[in-house]
N, C-alpha and C positions, 0 to 999 in steps of 0.2 A: 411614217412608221405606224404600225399597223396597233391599236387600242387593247389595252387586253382584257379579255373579256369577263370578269371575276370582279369585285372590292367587298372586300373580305376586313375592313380593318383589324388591330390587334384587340380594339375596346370591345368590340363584335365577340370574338373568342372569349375575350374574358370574361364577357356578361352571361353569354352560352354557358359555361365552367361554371359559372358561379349561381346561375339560375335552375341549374343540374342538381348541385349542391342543395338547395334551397326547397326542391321539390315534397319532400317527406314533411315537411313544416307547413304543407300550403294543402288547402282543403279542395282547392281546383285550378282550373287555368282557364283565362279568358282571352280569347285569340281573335283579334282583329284583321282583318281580309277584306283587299280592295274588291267590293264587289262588282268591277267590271273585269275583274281576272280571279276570283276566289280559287279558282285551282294553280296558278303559276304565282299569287301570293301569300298560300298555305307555308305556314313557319317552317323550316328544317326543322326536322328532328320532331314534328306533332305526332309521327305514330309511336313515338319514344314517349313523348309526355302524357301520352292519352292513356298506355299502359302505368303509368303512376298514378296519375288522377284525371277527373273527368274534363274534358276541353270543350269549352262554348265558345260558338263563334259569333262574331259581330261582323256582319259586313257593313263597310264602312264606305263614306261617299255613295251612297245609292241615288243620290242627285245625277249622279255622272253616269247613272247604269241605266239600259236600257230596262222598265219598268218591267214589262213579262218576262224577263232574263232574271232578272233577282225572283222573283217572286219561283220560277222553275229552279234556282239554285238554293230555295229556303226549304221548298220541299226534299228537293235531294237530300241535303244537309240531315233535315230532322230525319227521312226515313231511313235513315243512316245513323240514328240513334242520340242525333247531335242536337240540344239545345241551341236555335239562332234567333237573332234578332237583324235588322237590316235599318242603319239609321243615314243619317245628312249631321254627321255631328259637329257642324257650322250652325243648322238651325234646330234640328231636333233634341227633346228632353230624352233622358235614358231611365225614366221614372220604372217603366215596366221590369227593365234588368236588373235595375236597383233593389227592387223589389223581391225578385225571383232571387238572387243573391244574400239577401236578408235571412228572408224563406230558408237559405241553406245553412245556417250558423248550425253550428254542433248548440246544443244542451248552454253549457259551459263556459263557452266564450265566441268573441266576435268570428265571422270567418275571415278565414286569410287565400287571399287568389295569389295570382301573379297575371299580370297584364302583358302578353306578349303579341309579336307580331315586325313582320320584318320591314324596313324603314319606310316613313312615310305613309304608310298606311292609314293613320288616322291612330295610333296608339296614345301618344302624348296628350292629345284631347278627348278620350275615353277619360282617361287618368282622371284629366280636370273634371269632369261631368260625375265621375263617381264621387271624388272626393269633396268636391264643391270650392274647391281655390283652386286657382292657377300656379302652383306650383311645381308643373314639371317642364320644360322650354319647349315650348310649339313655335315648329318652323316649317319652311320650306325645302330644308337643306338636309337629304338622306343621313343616319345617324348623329341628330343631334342629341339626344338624350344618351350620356354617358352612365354606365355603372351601373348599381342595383341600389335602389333605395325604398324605405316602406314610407307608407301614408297609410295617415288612420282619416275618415271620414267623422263626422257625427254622426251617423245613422247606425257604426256598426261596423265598417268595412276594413277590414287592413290589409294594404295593396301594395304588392310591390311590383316597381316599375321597374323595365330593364332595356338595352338598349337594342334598336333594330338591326335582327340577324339574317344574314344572306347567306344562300344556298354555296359553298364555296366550289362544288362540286355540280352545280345547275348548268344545262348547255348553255352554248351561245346565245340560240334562238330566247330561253326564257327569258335569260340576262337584258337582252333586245327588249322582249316587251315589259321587263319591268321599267328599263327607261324612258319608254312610252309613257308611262304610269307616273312617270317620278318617282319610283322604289329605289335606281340605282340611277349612279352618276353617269351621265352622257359620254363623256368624255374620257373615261373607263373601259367605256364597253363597246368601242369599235370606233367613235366617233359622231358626231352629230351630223355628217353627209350620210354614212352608211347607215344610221339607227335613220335618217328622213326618208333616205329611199328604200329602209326595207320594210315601213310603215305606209308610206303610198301606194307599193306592190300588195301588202295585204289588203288596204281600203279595197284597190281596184278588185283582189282576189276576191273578197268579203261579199261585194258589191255595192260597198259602200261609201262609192265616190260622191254622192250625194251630201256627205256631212261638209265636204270642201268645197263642192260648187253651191252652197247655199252659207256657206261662209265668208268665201272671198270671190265668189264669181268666176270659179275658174271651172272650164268644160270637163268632162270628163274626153270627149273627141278634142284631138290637137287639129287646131286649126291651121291653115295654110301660114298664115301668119304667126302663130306661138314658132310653127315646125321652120321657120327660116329665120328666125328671130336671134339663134346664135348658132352660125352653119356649121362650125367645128363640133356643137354639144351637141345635135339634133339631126346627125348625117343618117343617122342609120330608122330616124321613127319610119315605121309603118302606119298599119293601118290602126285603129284604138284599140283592139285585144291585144295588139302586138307592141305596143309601147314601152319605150325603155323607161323605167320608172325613172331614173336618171334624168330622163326629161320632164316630168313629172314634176319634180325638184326645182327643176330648170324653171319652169312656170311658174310654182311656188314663193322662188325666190324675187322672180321680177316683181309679183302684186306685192308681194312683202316688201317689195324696197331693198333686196340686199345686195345691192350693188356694187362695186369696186371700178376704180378707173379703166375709163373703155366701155363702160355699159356691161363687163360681163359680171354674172353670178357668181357673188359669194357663197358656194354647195356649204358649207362647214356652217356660215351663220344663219342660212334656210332652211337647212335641218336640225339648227338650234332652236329655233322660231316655230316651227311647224312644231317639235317634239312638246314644246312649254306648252302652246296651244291644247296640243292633244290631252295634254296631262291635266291642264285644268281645264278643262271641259269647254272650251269656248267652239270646238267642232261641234257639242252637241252631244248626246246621252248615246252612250255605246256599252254593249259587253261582248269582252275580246273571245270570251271561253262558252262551249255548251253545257249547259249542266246535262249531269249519267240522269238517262233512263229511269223514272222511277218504276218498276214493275209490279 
């Protein structure tokens, strides 16, 4: 049965509603964005929020991004009016935003942001780095921070966290590459064979079958051998522009080991395997998106 392609949970909506709510109270918005996809992991609703108050953005995991890829979508970003910063916030300080943040207090009293950004992004550990406790639950599991809650920093800052929002309304394809990413659940969103092989097809499309054969040693040409290796799965490869990513998968799964009785390929736990890979960066520094033309 065929995945569907949306998760939307209810917490999702109500944090939306309630972070609507919340806007008139709050002096900016701070939006976090995987910077190997800053445009397919822009919040819903940011040209909504941006007309209330002003939105900065944090691209976030830039460990995982190809290095001249961030650096062209930080220009975009600012000549486009936007305050960015581009961190690794596993290793990096956020002293600079901290700062810039301070910088923006009214007169009167501390400022008040709102920390948004749709799941997994790196939101929950911004939070931490702003506020300097560990306070809000960092994981690896798409919406886990529930609800709307403030934190006051010592430096000044009161922040309220809310929880990761998905486009409910986003196509297939985006849905796709947020599960690449780890934004959304695999398993949701077509399936962990269809998100492997529609992830192989773009590497190849991309031309960046490189990041897998210098991962696990697999060719980018199917060898005589990979092509007879399961004659039912691999009846139809051609020549290597022409390859069924399907096979692709098929390869994937053998170096992976995902085997089932009979020697043949487990597709669903190869495509689980390869997607986890991709998502934390163990292929290697990529960005999925172009950043616009600056002119």
């Amino acid at each position: 049965m065929a995945g569907r392609t949306v998760w939307f949970p209810g917490h999702m909506a109500k944090g939306r509603r309630e972070l609507e709510g919340l806007a008139e109270k709050l002096d900016l918005f701070v939006e976090v964005r995987d910077a190997r996809a800053p445009r397919a992991t822009a919040s819903p609703g940011g040209v909504e929020l941006a007309a209330l108050r002003p939105v900065w953005v944090v691209l976030a995991k830039r460990d995982l991004a190809d290095g001249a890829g961030t650096e062209r979508w930080m220009t975009a970003l600012r000549a486009q009016g936007r305050r960015a910063w581009a961190f690794d916030l596993l290793r990096d300080g956020v002293d600079d935003l901290r700062s810039a943040l301070i910088a923006a207090s009214p007169r009167h009293r501390e400022v008040r942001l709102a920390v948004v950004g749709i799941p997994n992004v790196g939101k929950s550990q911004l939070l931490n780095l702003l506020i300097g406790k560990h306070s809000a639950a960092v994981g690896g599991i798409p919406g886990v921070t529930r609800g709307v809650a403030w934190y006051r920093s010592r430096e000044g800052l009161l922040v309220v966290d809310s929880p990761g929002i998905l486009d409910p309304h986003g196509g297939a394809q985006v849905h796709r590459m947020l599960a690449w990413l780890g934004c959304s659940k695999g398993d949701v969103t077509g399936g962990y064979e269809l998100l492997g092989t529609e992830l192989l097809r773009y590497l190849r499309e991309q031309r960046l079958w490189d990041l897998v054969e210098k991962t696990w040693g697999i060719p980018e040409s199917v060898s005589e051998e990979s092509a007879s290796a399961d004659e039912e799965d691999s009846e139809d490869v051609g020549t290597p522009e022409e390859t069924d990513p399907r096979d692709d998968l098929h390869r994937v799964g053998c170096r992976l080991g995902c085997l089932v009785r009979g020697g043949r390929v487990n597709r669903e736990a190869a495509g689980k395997k390869l997607c986890e890979a991709f998502a934390t960066g163990k292929l290697g520094r990529v960005t999925l998106e172009r950043a616009p033309e600056v002119r």
